[in-house]
KOLMIDO-197819 format. One record per residue (C-alpha): x, y, z; residue number from 1. Coordinates in Angstrom, 1 decimal. Example, Ala and Ser with C-alpha at 12.3 -4.5 7.8 and 13.67 -1.06 7.14 Angstrom:
<atoms>
<atom <12.3,-4.5,7.8>,1>
<atom <13.7,-1.1,7.1>,2>
</atoms>
This chain:
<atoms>
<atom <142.9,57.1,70.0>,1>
<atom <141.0,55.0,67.5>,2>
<atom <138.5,51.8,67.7>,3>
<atom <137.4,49.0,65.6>,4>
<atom <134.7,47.1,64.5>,5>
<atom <135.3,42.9,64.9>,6>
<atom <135.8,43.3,61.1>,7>
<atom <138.6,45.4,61.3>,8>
<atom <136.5,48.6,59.9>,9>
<atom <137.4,51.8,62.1>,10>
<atom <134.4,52.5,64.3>,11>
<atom <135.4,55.8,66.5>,12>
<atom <138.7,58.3,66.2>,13>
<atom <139.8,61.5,68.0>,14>
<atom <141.5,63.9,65.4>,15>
<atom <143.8,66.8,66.1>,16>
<atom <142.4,68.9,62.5>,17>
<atom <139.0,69.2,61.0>,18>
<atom <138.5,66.1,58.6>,19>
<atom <135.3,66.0,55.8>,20>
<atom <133.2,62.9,56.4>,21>
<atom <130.8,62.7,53.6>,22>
<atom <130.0,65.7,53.0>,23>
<atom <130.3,67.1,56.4>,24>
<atom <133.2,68.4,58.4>,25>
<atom <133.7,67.5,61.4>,26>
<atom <135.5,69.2,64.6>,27>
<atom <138.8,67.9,65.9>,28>
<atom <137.7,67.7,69.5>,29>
<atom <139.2,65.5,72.9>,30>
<atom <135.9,65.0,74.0>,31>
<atom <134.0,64.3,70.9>,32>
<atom <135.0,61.2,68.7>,33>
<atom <134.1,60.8,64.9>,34>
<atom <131.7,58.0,64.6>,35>
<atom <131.6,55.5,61.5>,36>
<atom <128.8,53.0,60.7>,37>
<atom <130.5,49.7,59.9>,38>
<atom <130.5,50.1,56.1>,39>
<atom <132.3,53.4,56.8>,40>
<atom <129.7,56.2,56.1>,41>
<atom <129.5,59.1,58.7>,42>
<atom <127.3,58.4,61.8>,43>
<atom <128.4,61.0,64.1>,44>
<atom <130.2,63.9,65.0>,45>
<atom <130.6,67.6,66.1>,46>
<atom <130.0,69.8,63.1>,47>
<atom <133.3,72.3,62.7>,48>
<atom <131.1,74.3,60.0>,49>
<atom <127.0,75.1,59.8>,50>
<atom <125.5,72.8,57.2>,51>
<atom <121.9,72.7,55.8>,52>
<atom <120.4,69.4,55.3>,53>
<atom <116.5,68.5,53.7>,54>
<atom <115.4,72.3,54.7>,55>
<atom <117.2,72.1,58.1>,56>
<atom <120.1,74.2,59.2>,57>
<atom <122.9,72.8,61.4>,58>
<atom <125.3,75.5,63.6>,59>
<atom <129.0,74.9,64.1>,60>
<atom <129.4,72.6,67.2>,61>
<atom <126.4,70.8,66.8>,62>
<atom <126.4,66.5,67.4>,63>
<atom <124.7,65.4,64.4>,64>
<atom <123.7,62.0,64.6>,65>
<atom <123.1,59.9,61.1>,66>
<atom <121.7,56.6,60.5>,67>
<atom <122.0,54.1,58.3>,68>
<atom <120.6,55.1,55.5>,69>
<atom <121.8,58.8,56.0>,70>
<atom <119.1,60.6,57.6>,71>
<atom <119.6,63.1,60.5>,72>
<atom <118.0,61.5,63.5>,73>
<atom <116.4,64.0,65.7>,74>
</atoms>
């Protein structure tokens, strides 16, 4: 299952493998979509492996949310 932005850019999808998004892999999950911000950057997801980001350590299966200019928000 996918969505898109009124532009035609892919906004949300459901995928059945792990997939890297900038940097970041992300869970295949039914419950949790991959989200894109419209110029296609990650925005969020459920992380499939830890990451550490400005100092800050991320565990597997957390939703890390990302704004526009590619900060964690908190």
């Amino acid at each position: 299952m996918t969505a898109f932005y009124a532009n035609g850019s892919l906004h949300w999808f459901y995928t059945r493998h792990p997939v890297v998004v900038d940097g970041l892999t992300c869970k295949n999950s039914l419950f949790q979509p991959i989200h894109l911000h419209l110029d296609g950057r990650l925005r969020q997801c459920k992380l499939d492996k830890p990451v550490t980001i400005d100092k800050v350590d991320y565990p597997r299966g957390f939703i890390i949310r990302i704004d526009q200019s590619g900060a964690v928000i908190e």
